[in-house]
Legacy VTK file of the C-alpha trace (Angstrom):
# vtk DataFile Version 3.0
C-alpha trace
ASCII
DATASET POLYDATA
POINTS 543 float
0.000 0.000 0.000
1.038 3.566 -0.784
2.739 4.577 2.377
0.677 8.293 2.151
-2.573 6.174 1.926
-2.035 3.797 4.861
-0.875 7.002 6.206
-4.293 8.773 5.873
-6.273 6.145 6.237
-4.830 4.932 9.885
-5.930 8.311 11.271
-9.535 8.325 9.921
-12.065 7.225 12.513
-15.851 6.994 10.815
-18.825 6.699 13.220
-22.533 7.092 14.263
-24.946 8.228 16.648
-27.792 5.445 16.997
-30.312 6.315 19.834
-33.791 6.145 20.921
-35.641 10.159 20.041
-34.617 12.404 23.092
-31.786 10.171 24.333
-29.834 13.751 23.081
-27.708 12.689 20.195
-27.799 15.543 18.368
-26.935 17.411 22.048
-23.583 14.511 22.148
-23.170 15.899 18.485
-22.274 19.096 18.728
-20.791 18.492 22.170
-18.024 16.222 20.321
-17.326 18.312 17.381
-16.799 21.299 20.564
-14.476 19.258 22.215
-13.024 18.599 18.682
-12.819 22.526 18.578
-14.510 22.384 15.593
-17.337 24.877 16.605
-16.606 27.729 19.456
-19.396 27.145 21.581
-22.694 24.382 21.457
-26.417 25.140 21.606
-29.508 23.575 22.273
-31.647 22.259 19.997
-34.286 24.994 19.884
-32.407 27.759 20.329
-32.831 31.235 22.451
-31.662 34.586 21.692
-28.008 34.590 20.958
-28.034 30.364 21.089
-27.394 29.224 17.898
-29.408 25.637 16.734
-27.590 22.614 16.431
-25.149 22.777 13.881
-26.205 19.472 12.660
-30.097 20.013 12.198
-30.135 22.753 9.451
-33.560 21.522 7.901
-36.243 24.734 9.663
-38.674 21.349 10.432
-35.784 20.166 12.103
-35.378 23.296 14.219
-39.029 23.807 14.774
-39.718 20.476 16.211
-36.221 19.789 18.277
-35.248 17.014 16.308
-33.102 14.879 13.972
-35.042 14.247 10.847
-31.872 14.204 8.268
-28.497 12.525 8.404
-25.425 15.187 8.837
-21.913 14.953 8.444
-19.560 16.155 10.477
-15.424 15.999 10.118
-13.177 17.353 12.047
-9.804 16.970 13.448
-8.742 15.495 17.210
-5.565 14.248 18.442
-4.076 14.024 15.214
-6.831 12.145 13.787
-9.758 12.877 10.993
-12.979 12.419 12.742
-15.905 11.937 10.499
-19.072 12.273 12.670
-22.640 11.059 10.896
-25.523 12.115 12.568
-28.588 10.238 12.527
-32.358 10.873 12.790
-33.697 9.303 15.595
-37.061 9.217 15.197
-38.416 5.607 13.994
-40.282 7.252 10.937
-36.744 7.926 9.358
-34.932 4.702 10.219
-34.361 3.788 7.014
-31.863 6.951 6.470
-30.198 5.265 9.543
-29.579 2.521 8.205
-28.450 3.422 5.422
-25.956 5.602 7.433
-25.162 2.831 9.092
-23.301 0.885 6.039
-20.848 4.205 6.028
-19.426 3.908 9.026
-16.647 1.704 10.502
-18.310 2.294 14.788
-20.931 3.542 16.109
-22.082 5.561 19.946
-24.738 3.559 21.215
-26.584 6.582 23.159
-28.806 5.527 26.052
-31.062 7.831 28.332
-29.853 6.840 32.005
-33.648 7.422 32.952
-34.848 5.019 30.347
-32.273 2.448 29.368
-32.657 0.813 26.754
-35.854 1.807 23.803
-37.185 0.348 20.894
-35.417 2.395 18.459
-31.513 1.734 20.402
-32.777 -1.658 20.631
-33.395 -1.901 16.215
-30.521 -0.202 15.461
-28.084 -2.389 17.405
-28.944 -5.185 15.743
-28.392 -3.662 12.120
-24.681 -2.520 14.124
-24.366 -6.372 15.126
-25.669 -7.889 11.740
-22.984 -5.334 9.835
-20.454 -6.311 12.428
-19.876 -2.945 13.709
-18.214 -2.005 17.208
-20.347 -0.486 19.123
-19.325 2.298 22.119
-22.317 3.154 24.695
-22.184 6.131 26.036
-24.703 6.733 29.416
-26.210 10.130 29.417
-28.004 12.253 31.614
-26.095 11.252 34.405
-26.864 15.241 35.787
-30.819 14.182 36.075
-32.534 11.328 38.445
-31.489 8.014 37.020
-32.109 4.281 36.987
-29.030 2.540 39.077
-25.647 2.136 37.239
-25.675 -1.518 37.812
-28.813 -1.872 36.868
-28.202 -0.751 33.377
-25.401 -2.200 32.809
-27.455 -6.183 33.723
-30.202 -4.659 31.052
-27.828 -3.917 27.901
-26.631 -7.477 28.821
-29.564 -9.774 29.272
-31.293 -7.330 26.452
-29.195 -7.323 23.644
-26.519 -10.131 24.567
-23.390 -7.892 24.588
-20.910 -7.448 27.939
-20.678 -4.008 28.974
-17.310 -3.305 29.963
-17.170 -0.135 31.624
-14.260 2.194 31.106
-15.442 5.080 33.784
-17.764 4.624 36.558
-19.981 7.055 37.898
-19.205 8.591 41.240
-22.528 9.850 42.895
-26.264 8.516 41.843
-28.237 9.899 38.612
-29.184 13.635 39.136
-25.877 14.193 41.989
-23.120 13.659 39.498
-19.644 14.300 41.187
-17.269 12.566 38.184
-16.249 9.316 37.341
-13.960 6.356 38.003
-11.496 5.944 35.376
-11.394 2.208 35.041
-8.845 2.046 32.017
-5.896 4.067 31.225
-4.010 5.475 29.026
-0.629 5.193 27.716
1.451 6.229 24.407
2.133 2.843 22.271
4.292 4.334 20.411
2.312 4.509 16.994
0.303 7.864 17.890
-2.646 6.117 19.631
-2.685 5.305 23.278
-3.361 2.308 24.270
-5.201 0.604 27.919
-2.560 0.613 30.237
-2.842 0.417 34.344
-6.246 2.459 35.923
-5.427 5.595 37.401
-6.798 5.385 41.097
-8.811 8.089 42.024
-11.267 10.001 39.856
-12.299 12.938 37.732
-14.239 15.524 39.590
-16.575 17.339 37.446
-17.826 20.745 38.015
-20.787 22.850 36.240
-19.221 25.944 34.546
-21.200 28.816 34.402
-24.684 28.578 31.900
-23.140 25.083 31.317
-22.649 26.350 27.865
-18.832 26.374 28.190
-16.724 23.057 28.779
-17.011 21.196 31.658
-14.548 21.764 34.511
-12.541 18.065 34.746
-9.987 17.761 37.566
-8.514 14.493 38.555
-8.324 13.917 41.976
-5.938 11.317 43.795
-7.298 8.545 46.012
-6.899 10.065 49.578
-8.544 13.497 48.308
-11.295 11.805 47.037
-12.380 10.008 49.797
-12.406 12.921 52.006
-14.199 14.644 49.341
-16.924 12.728 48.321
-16.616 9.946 51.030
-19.165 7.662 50.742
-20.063 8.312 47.218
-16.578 7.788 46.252
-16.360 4.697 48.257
-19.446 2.972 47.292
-18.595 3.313 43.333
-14.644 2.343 44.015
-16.298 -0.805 45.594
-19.088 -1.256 42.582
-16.120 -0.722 40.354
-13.729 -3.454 42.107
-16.859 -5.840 41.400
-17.271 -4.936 37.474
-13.636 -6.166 37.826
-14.378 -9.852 39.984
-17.165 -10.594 37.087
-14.777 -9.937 33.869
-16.481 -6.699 32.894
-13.036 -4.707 32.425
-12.183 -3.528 29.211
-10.505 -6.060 26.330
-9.829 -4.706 22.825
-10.368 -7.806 20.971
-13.271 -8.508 22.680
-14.399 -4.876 21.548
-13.159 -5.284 17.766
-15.073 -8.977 17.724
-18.415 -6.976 19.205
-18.770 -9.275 21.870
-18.321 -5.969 24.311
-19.100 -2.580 24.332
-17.033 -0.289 26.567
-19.343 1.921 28.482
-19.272 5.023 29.945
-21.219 7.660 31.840
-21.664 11.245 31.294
-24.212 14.418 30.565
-23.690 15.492 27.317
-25.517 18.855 27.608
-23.343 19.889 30.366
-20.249 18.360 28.565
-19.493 15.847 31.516
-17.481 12.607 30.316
-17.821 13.884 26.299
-14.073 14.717 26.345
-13.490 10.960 27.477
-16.216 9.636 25.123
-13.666 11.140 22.112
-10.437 9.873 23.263
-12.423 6.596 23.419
-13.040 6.799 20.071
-9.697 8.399 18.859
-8.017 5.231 20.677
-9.587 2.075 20.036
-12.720 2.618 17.091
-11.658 0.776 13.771
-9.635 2.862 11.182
-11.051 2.171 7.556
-10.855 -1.096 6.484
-10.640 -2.516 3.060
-14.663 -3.221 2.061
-15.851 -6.242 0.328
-17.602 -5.530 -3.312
-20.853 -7.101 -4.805
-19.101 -10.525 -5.207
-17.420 -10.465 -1.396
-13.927 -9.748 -2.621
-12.536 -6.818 -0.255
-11.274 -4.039 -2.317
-7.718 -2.638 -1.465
-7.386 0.408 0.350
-4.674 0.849 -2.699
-6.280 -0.018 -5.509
-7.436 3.113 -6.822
-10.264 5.517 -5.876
-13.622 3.949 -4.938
-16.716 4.914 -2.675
-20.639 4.804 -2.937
-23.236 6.882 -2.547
-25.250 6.681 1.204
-27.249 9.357 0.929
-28.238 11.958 -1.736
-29.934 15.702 -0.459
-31.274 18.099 -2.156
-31.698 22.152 -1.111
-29.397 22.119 1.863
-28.594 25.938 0.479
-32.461 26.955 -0.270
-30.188 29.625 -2.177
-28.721 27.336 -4.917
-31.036 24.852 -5.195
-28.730 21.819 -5.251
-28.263 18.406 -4.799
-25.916 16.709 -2.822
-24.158 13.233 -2.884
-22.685 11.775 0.066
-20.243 9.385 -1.001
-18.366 7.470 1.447
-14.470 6.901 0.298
-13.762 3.237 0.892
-10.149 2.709 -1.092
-7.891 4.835 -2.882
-6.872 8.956 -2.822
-9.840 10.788 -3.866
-8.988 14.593 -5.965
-11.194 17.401 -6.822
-11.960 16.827 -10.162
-10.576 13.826 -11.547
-13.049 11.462 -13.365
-15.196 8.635 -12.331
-16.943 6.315 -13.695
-20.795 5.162 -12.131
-20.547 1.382 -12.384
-24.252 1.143 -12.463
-24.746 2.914 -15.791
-20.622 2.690 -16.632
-21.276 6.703 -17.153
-17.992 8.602 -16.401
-18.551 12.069 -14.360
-16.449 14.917 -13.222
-15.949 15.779 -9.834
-15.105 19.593 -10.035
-17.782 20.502 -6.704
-16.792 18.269 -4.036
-17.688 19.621 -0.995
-16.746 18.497 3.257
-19.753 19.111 5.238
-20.595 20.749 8.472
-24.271 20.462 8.856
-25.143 22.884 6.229
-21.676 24.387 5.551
-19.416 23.467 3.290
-15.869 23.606 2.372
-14.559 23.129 -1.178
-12.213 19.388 -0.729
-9.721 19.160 -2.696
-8.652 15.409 -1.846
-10.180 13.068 0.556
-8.781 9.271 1.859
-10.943 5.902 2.949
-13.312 6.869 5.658
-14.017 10.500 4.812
-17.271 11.536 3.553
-17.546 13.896 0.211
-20.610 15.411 -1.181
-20.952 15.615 -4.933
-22.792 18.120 -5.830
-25.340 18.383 -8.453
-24.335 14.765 -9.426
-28.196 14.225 -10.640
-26.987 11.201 -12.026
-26.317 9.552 -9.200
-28.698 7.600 -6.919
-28.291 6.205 -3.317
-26.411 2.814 -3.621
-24.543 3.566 -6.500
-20.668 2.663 -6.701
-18.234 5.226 -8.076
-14.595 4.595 -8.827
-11.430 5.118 -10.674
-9.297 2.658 -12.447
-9.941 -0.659 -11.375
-13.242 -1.179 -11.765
-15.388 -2.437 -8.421
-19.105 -2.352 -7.342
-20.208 -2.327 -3.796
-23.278 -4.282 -2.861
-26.467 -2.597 -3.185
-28.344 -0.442 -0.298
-31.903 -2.052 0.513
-35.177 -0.091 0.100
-37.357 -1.216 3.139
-40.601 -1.979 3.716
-42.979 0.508 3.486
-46.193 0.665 6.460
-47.439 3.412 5.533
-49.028 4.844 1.608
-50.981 7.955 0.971
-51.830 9.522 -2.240
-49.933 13.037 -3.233
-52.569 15.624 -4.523
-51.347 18.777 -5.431
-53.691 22.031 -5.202
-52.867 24.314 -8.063
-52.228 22.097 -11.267
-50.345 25.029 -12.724
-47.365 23.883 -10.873
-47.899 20.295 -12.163
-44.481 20.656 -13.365
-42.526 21.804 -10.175
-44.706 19.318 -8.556
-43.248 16.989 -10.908
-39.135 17.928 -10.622
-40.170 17.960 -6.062
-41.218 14.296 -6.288
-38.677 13.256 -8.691
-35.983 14.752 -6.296
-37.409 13.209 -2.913
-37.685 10.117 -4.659
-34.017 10.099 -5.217
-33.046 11.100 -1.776
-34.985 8.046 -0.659
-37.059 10.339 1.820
-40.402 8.315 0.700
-40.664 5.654 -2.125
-42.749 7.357 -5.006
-45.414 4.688 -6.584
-47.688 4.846 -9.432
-50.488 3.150 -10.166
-52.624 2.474 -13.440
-55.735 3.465 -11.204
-54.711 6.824 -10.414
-52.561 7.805 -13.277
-49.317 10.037 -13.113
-51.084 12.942 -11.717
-51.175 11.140 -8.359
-48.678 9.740 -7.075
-48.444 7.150 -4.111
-45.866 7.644 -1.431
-44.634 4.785 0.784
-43.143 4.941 3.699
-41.678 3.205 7.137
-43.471 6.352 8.977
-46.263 9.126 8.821
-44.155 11.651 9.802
-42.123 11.322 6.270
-45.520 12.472 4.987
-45.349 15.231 6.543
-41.611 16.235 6.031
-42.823 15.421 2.404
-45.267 17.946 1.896
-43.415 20.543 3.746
-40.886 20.514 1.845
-42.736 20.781 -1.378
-44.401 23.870 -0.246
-40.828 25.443 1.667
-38.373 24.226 -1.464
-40.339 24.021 -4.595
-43.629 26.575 -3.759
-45.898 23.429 -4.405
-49.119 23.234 -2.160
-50.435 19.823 -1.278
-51.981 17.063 1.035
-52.050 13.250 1.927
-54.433 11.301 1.726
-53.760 7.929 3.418
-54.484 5.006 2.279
-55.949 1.548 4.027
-52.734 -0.581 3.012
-49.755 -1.538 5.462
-47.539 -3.512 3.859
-46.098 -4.258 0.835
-45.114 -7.467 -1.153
-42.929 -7.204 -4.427
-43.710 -9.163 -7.595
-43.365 -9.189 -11.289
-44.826 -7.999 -14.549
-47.146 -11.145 -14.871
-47.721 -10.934 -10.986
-48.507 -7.479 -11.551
-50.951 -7.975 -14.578
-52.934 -10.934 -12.821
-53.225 -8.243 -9.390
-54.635 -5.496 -11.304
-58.240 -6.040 -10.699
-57.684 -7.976 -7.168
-60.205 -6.644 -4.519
-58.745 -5.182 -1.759
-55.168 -4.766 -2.817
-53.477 -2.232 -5.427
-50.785 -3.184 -7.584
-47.551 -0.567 -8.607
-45.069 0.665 -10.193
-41.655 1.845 -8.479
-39.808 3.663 -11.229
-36.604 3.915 -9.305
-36.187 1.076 -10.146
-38.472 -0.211 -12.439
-40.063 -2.844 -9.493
-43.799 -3.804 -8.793
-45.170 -3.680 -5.275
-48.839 -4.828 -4.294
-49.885 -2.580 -1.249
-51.917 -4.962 0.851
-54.526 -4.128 4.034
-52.862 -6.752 6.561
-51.253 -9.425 6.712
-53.813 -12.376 6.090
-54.852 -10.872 2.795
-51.316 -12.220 1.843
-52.711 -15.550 2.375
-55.909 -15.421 0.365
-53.920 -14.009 -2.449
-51.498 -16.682 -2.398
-54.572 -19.007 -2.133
-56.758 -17.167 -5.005
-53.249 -17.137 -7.440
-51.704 -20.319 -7.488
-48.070 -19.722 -8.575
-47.925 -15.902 -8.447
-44.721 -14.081 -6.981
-44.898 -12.446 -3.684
-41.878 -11.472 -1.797
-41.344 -9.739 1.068
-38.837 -6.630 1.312
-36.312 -5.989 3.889
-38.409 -4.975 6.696
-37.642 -1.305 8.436
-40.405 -1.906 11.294
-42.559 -5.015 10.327
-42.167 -7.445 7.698
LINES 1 544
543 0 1 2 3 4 5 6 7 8 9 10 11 12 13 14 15 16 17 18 19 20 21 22 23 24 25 26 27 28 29 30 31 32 33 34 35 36 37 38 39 40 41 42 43 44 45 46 47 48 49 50 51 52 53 54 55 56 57 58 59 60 61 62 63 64 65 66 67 68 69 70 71 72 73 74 75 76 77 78 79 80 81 82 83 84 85 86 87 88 89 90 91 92 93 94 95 96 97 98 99 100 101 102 103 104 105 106 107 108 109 110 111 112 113 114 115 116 117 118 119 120 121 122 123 124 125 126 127 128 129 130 131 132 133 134 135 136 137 138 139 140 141 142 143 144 145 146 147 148 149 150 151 152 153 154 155 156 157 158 159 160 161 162 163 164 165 166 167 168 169 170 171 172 173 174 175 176 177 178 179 180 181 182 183 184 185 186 187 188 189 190 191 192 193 194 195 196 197 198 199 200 201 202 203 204 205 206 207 208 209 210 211 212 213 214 215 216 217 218 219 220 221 222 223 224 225 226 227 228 229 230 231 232 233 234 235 236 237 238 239 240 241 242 243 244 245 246 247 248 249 250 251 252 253 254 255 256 257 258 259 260 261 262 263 264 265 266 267 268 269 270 271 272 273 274 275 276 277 278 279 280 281 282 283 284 285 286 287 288 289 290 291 292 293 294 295 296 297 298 299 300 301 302 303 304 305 306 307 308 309 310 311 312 313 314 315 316 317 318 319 320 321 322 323 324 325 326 327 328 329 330 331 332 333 334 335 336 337 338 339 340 341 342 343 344 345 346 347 348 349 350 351 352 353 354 355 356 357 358 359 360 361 362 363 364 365 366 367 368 369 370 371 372 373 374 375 376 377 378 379 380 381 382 383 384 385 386 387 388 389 390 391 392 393 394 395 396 397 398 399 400 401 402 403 404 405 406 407 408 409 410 411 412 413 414 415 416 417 418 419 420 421 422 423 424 425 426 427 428 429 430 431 432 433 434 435 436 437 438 439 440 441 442 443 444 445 446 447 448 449 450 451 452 453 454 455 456 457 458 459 460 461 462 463 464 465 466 467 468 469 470 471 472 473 474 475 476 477 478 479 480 481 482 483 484 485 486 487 488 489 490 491 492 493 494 495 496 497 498 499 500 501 502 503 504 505 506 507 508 509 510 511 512 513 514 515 516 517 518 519 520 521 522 523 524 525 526 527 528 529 530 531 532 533 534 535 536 537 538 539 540 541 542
C-alpha cells in the first residue's frame, strides 16, 4: 500500500450516533465536534436569543420540532486524527436513512437515556450494528438528572441485547448528583500515535458545572486520599461497585471490543459536557480505522487499488439559495482529488468531480482530496442515486443499499395544477433522496402519485418541503394498506383487478409492489393465485 494512503487512512475514525428520540444525540453531536474545537461554543436544539441551533439540524422542520429528521456529516480533526461524525435521525419514521448511514461507518455511539435504558429504536438499530459487524461504544447520558441505578443498566444492555458491557469510567454519585467518574482504564502512548489501555489511574475525575453550562465542563482528577475525604461515601461505594465490574470480567478487552462481543461503556451528561471529552479519546483510541470493504461478489477491495466509494445518501436544497443536490459518497479505497473522473458502475457513465464539498451540517468547504473513511458530497451529481458505486481505475461495485418496507401509503394531490411541473421535478428529487418511495399506479394515473413509507411523519416532512423548497401546495391522503409485497410484470398484470389490494409501479427502479390491508390478505392471495410471486422486502419496522 502507498505509504501516504495507509498514512491517511490509519488516522480516519468513521462513526454514528444510533439512539432512541430524546436520548440527546444531536446534544452529544455538537458536544463532540466542541471538544473537537470544531465549533466555538454548542447550543440547544431549539435555540434562544443569541443560542445558535444545532449545527447538525439545518432543515427549519428540524429546528421547529427539536429534532433529527436528516443525516449530517460532520469531520473534524482530534488528536491528530480525521474524525468523520454522521448524525442520525432518531425518530423511527426515518430509520431507514439510519440505516443506510449505518453501512458508512466503521463504529458507532450507542446513546442511552440513564432514565430510560434501553428503547425500541436503540434496541433496532443495534442489531443492524451487530448484523454489519460494527463495534459499538455506549455512552450513558443524563447522568446530571434522576437516574435508573448504574448496575442496573449495565445487567439490562446485557440480558437485552446479549453484549458485555465493559465499563471504562464509573460514575461517582447517583443519577441527578453527578460528582465525576472512576477511570477504570488508562491510558498510555504505544508508540504509533494512539494510546493504548494501560494500568487504571486510582482516584477520579471531579466534574464541576461551569457557568450557563454552555462552556466546557470543569474536569480535575483527583488522587485517592482526596477523594475520599471529598466525596466519602459516594466515592467509596462506586470504588467498591467498580472493584466488582472487575471480579465478574467486565473490564475492558480490545479484541473482545473489535469482535463486538463488548461494548465499553461510559457515563456522562452530554448537555453539560461531563465525560464527552473521554467519550472522544475513546473513540480516537480504540474505534476501527477504515478497512478494506468487500464488493458485490465479497472480494474486499484494497485500500490501494485506486479511488472507490458509494453513494449513502443523496440531499437536495441544503442551500435553499442554490437549489442543489448533494451526494454523500463514502471513500472506501484509494486517494480521492477534486476533479478527476469517475466512472458510475451502475450505468458505466464517467462524471467529473469539479464541486466536491466536506460538510458541516449545512456548511461546506470546497475538498480538494479526501482518503478511505471520509465523507464527500458531490454536488449536483443528478446522475447519481443512493447505492450507486463510483470509482477510478480498477473497476469495483459495492453491494447494493436495501429499500425497506414501506407501512405506511398515501396519495400526493397537489392544489394548483399550474405547478404540475414543479410538482413533478419535487417528487422526482425526494424520490431520489430516498425520503419516501414514489409509486404509481394504473388506477390513479401520473397525476397522483403514491408515497410509501416506514413512517407518517415522512408524509409530513414530504409535503413541507414541497411547499418550503419548490412553492408546491399539497396534502395526503392515506391510504388503508400496510404492507407491501414485491412481484413481477405477470404478478402485476394478474393483481390489477384484485379486490382489496393495489398493484404498482416503483420507477426507481423499475419494481412492482402490491400494497396490501394486513397481513392475512397475503394468504388469500397466495390461495386465489396459485403460482404468483410475492416477496417480502427488507423490513424497516414489520415485515
Amino acid at each position: 500500500m502507498s505509504s501516504h494512503i495507509a498514512a491517511e487512512t490509519a488516522r480516519r475514525r468513521t462513526f454514528a450516533v444510533i439512539s432512541h428520540p430524546d436520548a440527546g444525540k444531536s446534544t452529544i453531536t455538537e458536544a463532540l465536534a466542541l471538544y473537537g474545537r470544531a465549533i466555538s461554543s454548542a447550543g440547544a436544539v431549539h435555540g434562544k436569543g443569541d443560542r445558535k441551533g444545532v449545527v447538525s439540524d439545518w432543515m427549519s422542520m428540524e429546528q421547529d420540532r427539536g429534532i433529527s429528521i436528516t443525516s449530517a456529516a460532520l469531520q473534524f480533526e482530534y488528536r491528530g486524527c480525521v474524525v468523520n461524525l454522521l448524525d442520525t435521525p432518531g425518530h423511527a419514521d426515518f430509520s431507514e436513512d439510519t440505516y443506510r448511514v449505518l453501512t458508512a461507518v466503521d463504529a458507532a455511539v450507542m446513546l442511552l437515556d440513564a432514565a430510560k435504558g434501553l428503547e425500541p429504536q436503540t434496541l433496532k438499530l443495534f442489531e443492524v450494528c451487530r448484523a454489519r459487524r460494527i463495534p459499538v461504544i455506549t455512552f450513558i447520558n443524563k447522568w446530571d438528572r434522576p437516574a435508573k441505578d448504574a448496575l442496573e443498566l449495565i445487567e439490562e444492555i446485557e440480558n437485552r441485547i446479549g453484549i458485555k458491557p465493559t465499563p471504562v469510567t464509573w460514575p461517582v454519585g447517583v443519577g441527578g448528583e453527578f460528582r465525576g467518574v472512576i477511570e477504570r482504564i488508562g491510558f498510555e502512548d504505544d508508540g504509533e500515535g494512539r494510546r493504548a489501555a494501560g494500568p487504571q489511574r486510582p482516584g477520579m475525575v471531579r466534574y464541576e458545572r461551569s457557568p450557563g453550562g454552555q462552556q466546557l465542563a470543569v474536569a480535575e482528577y483527583l488522587d485517592e486520599a482526596t477523594a475520599e475525604a471529598e466525596f466519602g461515601p459516594d466515592f467509596e461505594r462506586a470504588r467498591e461497585e467498580s472493584e466488582l465490574l472487575s471480579e465478574v470480567e467486565a473490564d475492558f478487552d480490545p479484541k473482545s471490543f473489535e469482535a463486538g462481543h463488548t461494548t465499553p461503556t461510559l457515563f456522562g451528561a452530554a448537555l453539560v459536557h461531563f465525560g464527552v471529552g473521554q467519550l472522544l479519546d475513546l473513540l480516537v483510541d480504540i474505534a476501527p480505522a477504515p478497512f478494506a470493504r468487500e464488493d458485490a461478489a465479497g472480494a474486499p477491495r484494497d485500500l490501494e487499488a485506486g479511488f472507490s466509494g458509494f453513494v449513502f445518501k443523496s440531499q437536495a436544497n441544503m442551500n435553499a439559495s442554490h437549489r442543489d443536490q448533494l451526494a454523500f459518497i463514502r471513500v472506501c479505497s484509494g486517494k480521492f482529488e477534486r476533479g478527476m473522473q469517475v466512472t458510475q458502475a451502475q450505468g458505466r457513465r464517467t462524471m467529473s468531480t469539479k464541486y466536491a464539498q466536506t460538510l458541516f451540517g449545512s456548511a461546506r468547504d470546497t475538498v480538494d482530496e479526501a482518503w478511505p473513511g471520509d465523507i464527500v458530497g458531490l454536488v449536483n451529481a443528478t446522475g447519481l442515486s443512493v447505492g450507486d458505486t463510483i470509482y477510478a481505475g480498477k473497476a469495483v461495485e459495492y453491494p447494493p443499499l436495501p429499500a425497506f418496507a414501506p407501512e405506511h401509503f398515501g396519495a400526493l394531490q397537489m392544489h394548483d395544477t399550474s405547478k404540475a411541473k414543479r410538482f413533478r421535478r419535487g417528487i422526482a428529487q425526494l424520490d431520489a433522496e430516498g425520503v419516501v418511495q414514489v409509486l404509481y399506479s394504473e388506477r390513479r394515473g401520473e397525476a397522483t402519485p403514491v408515497l410509501a413509507a416506514v413512517g407518517p411523519l415522512q408524509f409530513e416532512v414530504t409535503v413541507a418541503r414541497l411547499a418550503a423548497e419548490f412553492d408546491v401546495p399539497a396534502t395526503i391522503d392515506n391510504l388503508p394498506y400496510q404492507l407491501a409485497r414485491l412481484t413481477d410484470a405477470e404478478g402485476a398484470a394478474r393483481l390489477r383487478t384484485a379486490p382489496g389490494v393495489e398493484v404498482f409501479s416503483r420507477p426507481r427502479d423499475g419494481a412492482h409492489l402490491v400494497a396490501l390491508p394486513n397481513k392475512y390478505r397475503i394468504q388469500t392471495i397466495v390461495n386465489d393465485y396459485p403460482g404468483l410471486v410475492l416477496e417480502p422486502l427488507l423490513a424497516g419496522g414489520q415485515a
